[in-house]
Steps between C-alpha positions, in 0.01 A plus 500: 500500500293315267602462087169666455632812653611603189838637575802309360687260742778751528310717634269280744886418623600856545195530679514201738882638532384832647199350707822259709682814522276735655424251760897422591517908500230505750652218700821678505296862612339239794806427630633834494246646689539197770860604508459857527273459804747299666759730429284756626451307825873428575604838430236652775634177735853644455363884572344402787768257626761860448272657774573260791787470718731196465382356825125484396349173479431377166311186382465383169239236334587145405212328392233476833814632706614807651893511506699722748772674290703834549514726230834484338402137428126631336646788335743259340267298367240772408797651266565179386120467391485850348772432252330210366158616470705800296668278308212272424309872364759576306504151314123505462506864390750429206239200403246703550645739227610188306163399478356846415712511196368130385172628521536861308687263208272259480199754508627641228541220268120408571418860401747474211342138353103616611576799275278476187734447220421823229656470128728733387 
């Protein structure tokens, strides 16, 4: 913001404050999402994994390769997966929140100091 802008440098501050932290809140919805769809995705893996019978062959991807594996192993590692793509939603829900609150605050001081000032 330029000084001709004619709002005090407080203000231009506050401002600049709640421009950084809508982005980092939007970041933090990004990665969310990305989670969630993972989630999503290892939780129908494991569905469809329950359907098969233990002697069903199962390959999994590494990289450009196609691994054998049985499905103790996968389901093991699936699980594994599942409880820290929930545990990585939880953290980025409670920033999420965090960050929410930041912004109602800091909304409201802008209203507060953009408030015409009437006498008495």
């Amino acid at each position: 913001m330029s000084e001709s802008s004619g709002l005090p440098p407080q203000v231009q501050e506050r401002l600049l404050r709640l421009q950084q932290l809508q982005q980092t809140l939007q970041s933090v919805l990004n990665q969310k999402q990305q989670i969630e769809i993972e989630l999503m995705e290892v939780e129908q893996a494991l569905s469809e994994i329950e359907k098969m019978s233990e002697d069903t062959v199962i390959y999994k991807s590494l990289g450009s390769l196609l691994v054998k594996t049985n499905k103790m192993k996968i389901t093991g590692e699936l699980n594994e997966r599942k409880e820290l793509l929930n545990m990585r939603v939880k953290v980025l829900s409670k920033q999420e929140e965090r960050l929410r609150g930041q912004i109602k605050d800091l909304q409201a001081k802008i209203q507060k100091d953009l408030r015409p000032v009437t006498p008495p």
